[in-house]
LOTI-688491 format. One record per residue (C-alpha): y, x, z; residue in three letters; residue number from 1. Coordinates in steps of 0.02 Angstrom, whole numbers, m for minus. Each point is the difference from the previous one (the first is absolute). Layout:
BEGIN
@y Y&x X&z Z&aa ALA&i NUM
...
***
This chain:
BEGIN
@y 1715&x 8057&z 3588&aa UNK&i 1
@y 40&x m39&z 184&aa UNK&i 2
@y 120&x m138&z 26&aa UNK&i 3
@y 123&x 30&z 146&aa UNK&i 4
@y 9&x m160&z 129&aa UNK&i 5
@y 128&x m18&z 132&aa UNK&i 6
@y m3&x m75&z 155&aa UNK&i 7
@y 188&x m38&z 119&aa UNK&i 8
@y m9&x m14&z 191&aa UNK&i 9
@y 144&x m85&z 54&aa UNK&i 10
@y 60&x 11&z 188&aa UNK&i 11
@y m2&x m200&z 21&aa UNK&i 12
@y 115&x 4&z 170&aa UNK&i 13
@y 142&x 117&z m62&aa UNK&i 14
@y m1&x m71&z m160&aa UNK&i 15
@y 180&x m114&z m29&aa UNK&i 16
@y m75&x m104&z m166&aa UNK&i 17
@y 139&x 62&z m70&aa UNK&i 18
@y m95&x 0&z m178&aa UNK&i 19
@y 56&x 153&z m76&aa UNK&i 20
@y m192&x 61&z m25&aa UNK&i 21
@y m52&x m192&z m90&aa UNK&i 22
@y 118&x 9&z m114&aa UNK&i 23
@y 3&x 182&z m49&aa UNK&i 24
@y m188&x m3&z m40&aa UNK&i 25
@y m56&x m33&z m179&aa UNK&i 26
@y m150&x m65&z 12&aa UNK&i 27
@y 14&x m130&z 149&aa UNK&i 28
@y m99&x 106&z 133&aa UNK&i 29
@y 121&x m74&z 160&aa UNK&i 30
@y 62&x m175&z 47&aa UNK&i 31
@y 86&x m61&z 151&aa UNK&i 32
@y m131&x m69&z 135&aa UNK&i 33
@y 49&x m190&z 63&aa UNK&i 34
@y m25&x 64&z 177&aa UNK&i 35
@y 116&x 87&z 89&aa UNK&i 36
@y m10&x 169&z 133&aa UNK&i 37
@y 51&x 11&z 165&aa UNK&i 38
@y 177&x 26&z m51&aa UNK&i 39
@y 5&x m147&z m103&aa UNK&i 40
@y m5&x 64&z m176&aa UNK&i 41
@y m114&x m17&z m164&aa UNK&i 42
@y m93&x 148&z m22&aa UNK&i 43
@y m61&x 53&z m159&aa UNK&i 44
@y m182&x 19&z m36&aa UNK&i 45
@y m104&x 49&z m141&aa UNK&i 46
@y m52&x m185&z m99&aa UNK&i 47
@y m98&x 95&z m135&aa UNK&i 48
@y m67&x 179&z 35&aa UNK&i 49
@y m109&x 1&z m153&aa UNK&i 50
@y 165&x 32&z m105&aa UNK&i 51
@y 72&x 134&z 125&aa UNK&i 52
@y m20&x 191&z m94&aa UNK&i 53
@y 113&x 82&z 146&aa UNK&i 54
@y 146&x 45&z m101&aa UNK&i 55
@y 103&x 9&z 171&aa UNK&i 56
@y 141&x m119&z m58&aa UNK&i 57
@y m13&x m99&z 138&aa UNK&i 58
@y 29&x 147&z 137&aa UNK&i 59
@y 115&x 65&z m92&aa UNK&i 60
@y 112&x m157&z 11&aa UNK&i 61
@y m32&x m44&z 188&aa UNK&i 62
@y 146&x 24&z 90&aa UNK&i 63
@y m85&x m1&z 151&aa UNK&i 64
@y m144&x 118&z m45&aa UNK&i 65
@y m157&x m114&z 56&aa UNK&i 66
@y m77&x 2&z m150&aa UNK&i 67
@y m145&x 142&z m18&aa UNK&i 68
@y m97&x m4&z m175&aa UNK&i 69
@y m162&x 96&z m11&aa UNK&i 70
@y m84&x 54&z m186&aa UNK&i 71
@y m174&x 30&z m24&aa UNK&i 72
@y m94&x 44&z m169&aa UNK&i 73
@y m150&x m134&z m66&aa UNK&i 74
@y m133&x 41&z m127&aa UNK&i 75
@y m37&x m125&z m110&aa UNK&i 76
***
């Protein structure tokens, strides 16, 4: 059975930290970094991928749209 793994690219400079996308995801993928972008802002980033299976939540929620989450298929 292939397990499905996920993996979110997150636009770092246009993100606001506005932490929609941490707390919308159920299994703790995204945290707010301690350093800040150009703009001055906490962007989100992705504190453990291994639990990421690309359900989109996190897009979805964006209001700002950076967030791109990719899918692939893994044999075990």
């Amino acid at each position: 059975m292939a397990k499905v793994r996920g993996a979110v690219v997150i636009d770092k400079e246009k993100c606001k930290g506005c932490g929609l996308c941490v707390e919308t995801c159920k299994f703790q993928v995204l945290q707010l970094s301690q350093q800040v972008n150009l703009k001055g802002y906490n962007p989100a980033f992705m504190v453990n991928p291994q639990n990421c299976t690309g359900c989109t939540n996190c897009a979805v929620i964006c209001p700002d749209a950076v967030i791109t989450v990719y899918r692939a298929k893994e044999n075990e």
